[in-house]
N, C-alpha and C positions, 0 to 999 in steps of 0.2 A: 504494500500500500504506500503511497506517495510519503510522504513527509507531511506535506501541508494539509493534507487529507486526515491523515491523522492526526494530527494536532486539532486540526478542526471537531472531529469527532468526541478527543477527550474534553475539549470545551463544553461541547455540546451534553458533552454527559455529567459534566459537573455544575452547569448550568440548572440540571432537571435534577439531580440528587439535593442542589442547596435549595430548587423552590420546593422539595418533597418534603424538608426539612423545616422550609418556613411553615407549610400547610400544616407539617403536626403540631407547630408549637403554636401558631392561631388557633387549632382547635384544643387546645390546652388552656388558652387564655391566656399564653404567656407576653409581655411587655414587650413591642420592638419586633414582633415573630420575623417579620420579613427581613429584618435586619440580623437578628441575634442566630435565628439557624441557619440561614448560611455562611455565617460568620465562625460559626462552631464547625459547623460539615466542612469545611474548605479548609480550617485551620489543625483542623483533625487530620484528612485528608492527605496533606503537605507534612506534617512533622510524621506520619505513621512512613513517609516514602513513597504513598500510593501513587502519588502525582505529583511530576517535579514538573512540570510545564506551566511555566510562567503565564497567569491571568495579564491580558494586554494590560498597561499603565492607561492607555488608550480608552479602555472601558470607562474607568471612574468620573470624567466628564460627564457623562451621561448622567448618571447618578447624581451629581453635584448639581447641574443647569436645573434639572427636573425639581429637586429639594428645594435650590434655592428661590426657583420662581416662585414655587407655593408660597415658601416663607415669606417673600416681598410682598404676600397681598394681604398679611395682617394688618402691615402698617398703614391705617387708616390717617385722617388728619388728627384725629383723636387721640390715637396712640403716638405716635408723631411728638405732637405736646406733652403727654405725658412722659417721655422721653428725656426729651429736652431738660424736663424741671429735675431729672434724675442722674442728669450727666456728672456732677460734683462727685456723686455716689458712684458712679460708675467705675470715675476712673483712680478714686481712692480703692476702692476692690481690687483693680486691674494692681495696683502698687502692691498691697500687702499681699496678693495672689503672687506678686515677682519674689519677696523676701520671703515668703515661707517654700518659693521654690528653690530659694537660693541656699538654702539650710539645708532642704533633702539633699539638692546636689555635692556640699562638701559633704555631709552624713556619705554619699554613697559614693564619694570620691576614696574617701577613705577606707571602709567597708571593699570595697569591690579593686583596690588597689590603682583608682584608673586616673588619668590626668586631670586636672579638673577641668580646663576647657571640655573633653570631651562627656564628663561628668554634667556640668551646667547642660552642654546642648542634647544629653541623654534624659535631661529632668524636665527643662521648659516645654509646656505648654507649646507646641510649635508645630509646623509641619514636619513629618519625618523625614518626606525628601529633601525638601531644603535644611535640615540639621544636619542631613550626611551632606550635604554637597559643602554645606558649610564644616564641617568635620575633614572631609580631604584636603581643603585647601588649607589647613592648618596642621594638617600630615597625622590626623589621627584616624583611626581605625573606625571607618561607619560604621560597621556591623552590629557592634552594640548599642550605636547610637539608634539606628533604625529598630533594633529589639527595643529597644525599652520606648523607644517614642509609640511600635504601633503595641504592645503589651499596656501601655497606658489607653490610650484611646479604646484598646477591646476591653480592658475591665471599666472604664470607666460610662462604656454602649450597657454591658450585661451589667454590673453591679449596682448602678443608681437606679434605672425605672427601676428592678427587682427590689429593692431599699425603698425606695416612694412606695412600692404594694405594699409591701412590709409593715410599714409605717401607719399607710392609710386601708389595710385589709386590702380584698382582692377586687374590689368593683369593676362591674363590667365600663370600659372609659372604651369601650373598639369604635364606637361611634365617630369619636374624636379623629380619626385617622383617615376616615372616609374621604377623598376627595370631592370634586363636584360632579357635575353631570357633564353628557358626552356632546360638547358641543363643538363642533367642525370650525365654526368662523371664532368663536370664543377662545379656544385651547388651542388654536394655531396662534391666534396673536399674541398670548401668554408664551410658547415657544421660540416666537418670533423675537418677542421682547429678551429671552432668555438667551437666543443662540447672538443676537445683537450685544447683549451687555457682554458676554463672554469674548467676541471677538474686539471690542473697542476696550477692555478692559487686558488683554491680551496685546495685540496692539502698544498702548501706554506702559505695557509691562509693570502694570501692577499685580502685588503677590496675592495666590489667589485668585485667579482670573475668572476660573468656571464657577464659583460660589457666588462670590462679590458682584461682577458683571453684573449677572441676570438678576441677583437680590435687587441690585441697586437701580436697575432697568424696572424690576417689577416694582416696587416698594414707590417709583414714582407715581408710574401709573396709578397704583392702589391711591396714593394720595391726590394723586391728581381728578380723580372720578372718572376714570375710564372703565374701571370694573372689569377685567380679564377674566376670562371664566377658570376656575381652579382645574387641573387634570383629572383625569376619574380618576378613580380606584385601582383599575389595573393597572396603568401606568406607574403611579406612585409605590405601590409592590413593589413593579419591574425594578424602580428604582434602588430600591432600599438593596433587593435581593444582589442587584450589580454591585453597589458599593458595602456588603458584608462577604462575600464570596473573594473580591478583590482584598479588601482586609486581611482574611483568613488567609487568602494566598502569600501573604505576608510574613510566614513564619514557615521556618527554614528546618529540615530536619538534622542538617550539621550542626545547627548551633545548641537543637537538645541534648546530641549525644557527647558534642565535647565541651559546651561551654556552661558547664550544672552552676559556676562559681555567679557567673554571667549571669545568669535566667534567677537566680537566686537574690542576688543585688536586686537587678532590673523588679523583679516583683515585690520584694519590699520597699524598695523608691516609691515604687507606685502607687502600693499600698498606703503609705505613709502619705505622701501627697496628696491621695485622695482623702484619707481621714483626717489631713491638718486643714483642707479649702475646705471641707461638709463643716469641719464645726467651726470656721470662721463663719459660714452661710448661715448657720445655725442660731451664732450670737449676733451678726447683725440683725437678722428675720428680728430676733428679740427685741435689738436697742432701735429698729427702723418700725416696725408692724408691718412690715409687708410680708408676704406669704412667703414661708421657709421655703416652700417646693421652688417657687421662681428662682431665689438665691441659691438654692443647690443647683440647680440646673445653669442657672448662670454663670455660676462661679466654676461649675466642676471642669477639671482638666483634660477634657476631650476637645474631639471637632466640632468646630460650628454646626457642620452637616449633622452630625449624630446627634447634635445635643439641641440641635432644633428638631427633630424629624422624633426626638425623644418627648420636648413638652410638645408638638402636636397630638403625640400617644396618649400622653396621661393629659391633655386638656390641661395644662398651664397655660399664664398668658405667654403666646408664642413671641408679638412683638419686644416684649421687656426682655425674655429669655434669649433672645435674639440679640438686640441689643448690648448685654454684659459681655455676651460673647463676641462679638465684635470689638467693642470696647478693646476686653483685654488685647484682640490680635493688632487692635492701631496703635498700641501704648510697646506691646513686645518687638512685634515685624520689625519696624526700623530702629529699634534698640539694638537686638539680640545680637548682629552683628560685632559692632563697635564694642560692647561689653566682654564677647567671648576674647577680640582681639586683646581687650585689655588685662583681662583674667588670664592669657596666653603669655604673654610678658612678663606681668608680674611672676606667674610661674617661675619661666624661665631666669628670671634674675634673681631669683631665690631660693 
């Protein structure tokens, strides 16, 4: 059989095992289904050996444009303002969210024997890819960098809705998730506005381009009273199900079997980060009154994509949740840079 044939086919089949995977866990009632089982099947899948063929990088746009369109039609004029009056708060968050990352990273600098630039860009809140590509150019070893960046964003997709049920019992919320209705002239132009923002945001070479674009494309419209019709239901599956399978494909079976000391750090980093931002979230919710869920969802150390497509699930407000998370990526993105190189020097001259 050809090469490419084959390869096609094992996509093809990993495709239909993660949406077999999503199906059980929606009929389970589980949080995220379409996201969390194939994020599990795929991730399973790869560390067992079964499947070493790389999920395209190519794919996860799709995923991203689709999410973030949705996400840009919360922002109402309404939400918009409330926003606004929230911004002081927001980016006070986005600061103590850096210093309490900045602590796990020397914690696990040291623990995990690793340099601490490579350490800090293994901790932050960040994209994985760009923390490895920022990691070679500083002559340190990705591979950890990338484990621990996507082992944060997968416990922090599985462990927080499961923590929200937890918390608030098991309520049926699958409502919340539902897209709109299937309109041809509506959900093209919603598409339209999405695959526009990605390429002029692409283009300008801002970070982020498939998330942001099209958020920021829709999020006008929505403000603007143009009313884009939201994507049905299947599509928005489609979406989740692309961007948890890619996830999953994410995790390496060399790194389980030789790097135990690795995968050990990396999961208590994680851990640890995720439990010092919940109970920062936790004692703001207290000293602000606003609702703990928003603040955890906001504050937690995942992707925008995940952690919005999350308060969709459990019916938070999506705009605000949306919002912190932003927040933090405008306060870190063009920091994280200048900070590693300086934390790289200091190293070295000492």
């Amino acid at each position: 059989m050809p090469l490419h044939l084959r390869s096609a086919l094992n996509l093809i089949c990993l495709y239909a095992l993660a949406t077999g995977a999503g199906w059980v866990l929606s009929r389970l009632g589980v949080p995220l289904p379409w996201m969390i089982g194939p994020l599990i099947l795929s991730a399973a899948t790869y560390m067992s050996g079964l499947m070493t063929q790389r999920v395209p990088v190519k794919t996860r746009p799709f995923g991203q444009m689709t999410i973030a369109a949705q996400v840009g039609l919360a922002f109402t004029p309404a939400a918009l303002s409330a926003l606004l009056s929230l911004a002081p708060l927001m980016i006070g968050a986005a600061l103590v969210t850096a210093v309490l990352a900045s602590a796990v990273a020397i914690l696990t600098a040291r623990i995990g024997h690793m340099r601490l630039p490579q350490a800090f860009l293994a901790t932050f809140p960040t994209s994985p890819v760009e923390a490895a590509v920022m990691a070679e150019k500083l002559g340190c070893d990705p591979a950890p960098i990338v484990l621990s960046q996507t082992m944060r964003i997968a416990a922090v997709v599985i462990l927080v809705p499961l923590s929200v049920y937890a918390v608030d019992g098991w309520p049926d919320r699958s409502g919340f998730v539902r897209g709109g209705a299937f309109d041809p002239l509506g959900n093209g132009f919603l598409a339209a506005l999405a695959l526009t923002g990605a390429l002029v945001f692409r283009k300008l070479r801002i970070s982020n381009p498939y998330f942001l674009g099209p958020l920021a494309f829709s999020a006008a419209s929505a403000a603007a009273g143009l009313h884009p019709t939201a994507f049905p239901p299947m599509i928005l599956s489609a979406a989740q199900i692309v961007l948890g399978t890619w996830l999953g494909s994410t995790f390496r079976r060399d790194l389980l079997l030789t790097g135990h000391r690795l995968i050990a750090t990396a999961a208590m980093g994680t851990l640890l980060l995720l439990g010092l931002i919940s109970a920062f979230a936790l004692a703001l919710a207290a000293a602000t009154g606003l609702d703990w869920e928003i603040l955890v969802l906001g504050l937690a150390p995942g992707g925008v994509t995940e952690m919005a497509l999350t308060a969709k699930f459990l019916g938070v407000d999506l705009a605000l949740v949306t919002a912190f998370q932003l927040t933090r990526i405008f306060v870190f993105m063009p920091n994280i840079p200048w900070m590693i190189r300086l934390i790289d020097r200091f190293e070295r001259r000492h």
